[in-house]
C-alpha positions in Angstrom: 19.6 16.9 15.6 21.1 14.5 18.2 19.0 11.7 18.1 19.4 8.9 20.1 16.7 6.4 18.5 13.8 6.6 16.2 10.9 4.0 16.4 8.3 3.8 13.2 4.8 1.7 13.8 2.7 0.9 11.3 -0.1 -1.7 10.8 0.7 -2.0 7.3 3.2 -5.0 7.3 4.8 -3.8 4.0 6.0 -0.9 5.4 7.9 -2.4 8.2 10.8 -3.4 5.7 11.0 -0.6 3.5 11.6 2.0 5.8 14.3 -0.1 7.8 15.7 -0.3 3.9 15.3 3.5 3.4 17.0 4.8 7.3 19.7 2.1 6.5 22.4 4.1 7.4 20.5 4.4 10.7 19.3 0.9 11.4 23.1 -0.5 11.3 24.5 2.2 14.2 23.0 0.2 17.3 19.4 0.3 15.6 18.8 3.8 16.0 16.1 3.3 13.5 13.7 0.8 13.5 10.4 0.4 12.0 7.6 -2.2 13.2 4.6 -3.6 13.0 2.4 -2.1 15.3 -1.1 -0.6 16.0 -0.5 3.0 17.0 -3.7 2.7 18.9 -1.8 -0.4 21.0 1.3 1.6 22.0 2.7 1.4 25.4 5.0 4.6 26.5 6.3 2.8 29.8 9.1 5.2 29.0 8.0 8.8 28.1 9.4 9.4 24.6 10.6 12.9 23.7 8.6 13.6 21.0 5.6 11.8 18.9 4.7 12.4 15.4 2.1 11.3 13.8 2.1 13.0 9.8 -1.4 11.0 9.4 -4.0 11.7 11.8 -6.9 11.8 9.6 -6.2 7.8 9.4 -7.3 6.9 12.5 -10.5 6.0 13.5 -10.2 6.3 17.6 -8.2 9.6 19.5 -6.7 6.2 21.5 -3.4 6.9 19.9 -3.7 10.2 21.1 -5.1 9.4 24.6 -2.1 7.1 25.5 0.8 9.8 25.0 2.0 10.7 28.3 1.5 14.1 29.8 3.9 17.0 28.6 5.4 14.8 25.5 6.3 17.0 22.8 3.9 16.2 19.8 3.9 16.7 16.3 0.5 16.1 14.1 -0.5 16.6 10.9 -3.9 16.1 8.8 -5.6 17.1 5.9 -8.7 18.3 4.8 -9.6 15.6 2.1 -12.9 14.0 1.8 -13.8 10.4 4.6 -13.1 8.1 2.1 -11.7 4.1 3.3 -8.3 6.2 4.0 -9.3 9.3 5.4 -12.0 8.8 8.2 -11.1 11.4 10.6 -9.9 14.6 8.1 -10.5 18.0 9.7 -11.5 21.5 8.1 -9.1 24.2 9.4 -6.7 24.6 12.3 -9.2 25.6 14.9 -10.3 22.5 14.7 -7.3 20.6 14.7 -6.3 22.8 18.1 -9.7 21.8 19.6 -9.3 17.9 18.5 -5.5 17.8 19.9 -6.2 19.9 22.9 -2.3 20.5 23.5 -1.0 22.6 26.7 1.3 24.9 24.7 1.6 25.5 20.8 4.6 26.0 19.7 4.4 26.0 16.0 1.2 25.9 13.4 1.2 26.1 9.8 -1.0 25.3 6.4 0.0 24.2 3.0 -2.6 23.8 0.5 -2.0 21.2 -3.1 -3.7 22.1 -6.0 -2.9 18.8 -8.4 -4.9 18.3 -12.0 -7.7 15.6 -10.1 -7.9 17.2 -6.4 -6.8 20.1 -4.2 -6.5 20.1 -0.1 -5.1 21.2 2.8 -2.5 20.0 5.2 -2.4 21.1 8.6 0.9 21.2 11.0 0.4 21.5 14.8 3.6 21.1 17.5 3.3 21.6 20.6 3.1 19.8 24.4 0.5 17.2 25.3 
């Protein structure tokens, strides 16, 4: 894909360095990667991006996050199904909920994968579409 630049936020401080280590090859060609520091929730899109992801919904406590992103941005979410526990306070229990949570103007792609491991099984829950 021709990417121009790829921005990671985290609020977990210890992530901020490892994934500038692991898109290495990216960070050193004009910082096309860079990870930071960030609350999610605190973002500011004074420029529209062209697409957010966010591979861990069911980690946030507010829909802020979600509430900031500018009309008609491309957005790709996932969540899971797995039991509120400290990590997971907002999981979800199918797609049709996910859809009604993320209200998004057009899908374009949907799609489950359930994990079966020997201590717990869930599901995992893909919605793209426009805000």
């Amino acid at each position: 894909l021709p990417i121009e630049h790829i921005r990671s936020f985290d609020m977990d401080p210890e992530c901020e360095p490892i994934a500038d280590m692991i898109n290495e090859n990216y960070v050193f060609k004009e910082w096309r990667f860079k990870a930071f520091t960030k609350d999610a929730n605190q973002l500011d899109y004074a420029e529209k991006p062209d697409i957010v992801i966010n591979t861990s919904c069911e980690h946030f406590d507010s829909m802020d996050w979600f509430n900031n992103i500018p009309k008609g941005t491309l957005i790709a979410l996932q969540s899971n199904n797995l039991e509120h526990d400290n990590e997971h306070t907002n999981s979800i229990i199918d797609l049709n909920e996910m859809s009604s949570k993320y209200s998004l103007t057009d899908i374009i792609y949907q799609d489950v994968l359930n994990f079966k491991y020997v201590d717990k099984e869930f599901t995992r829950f893909l919605i793209i579409g426009n805000k």
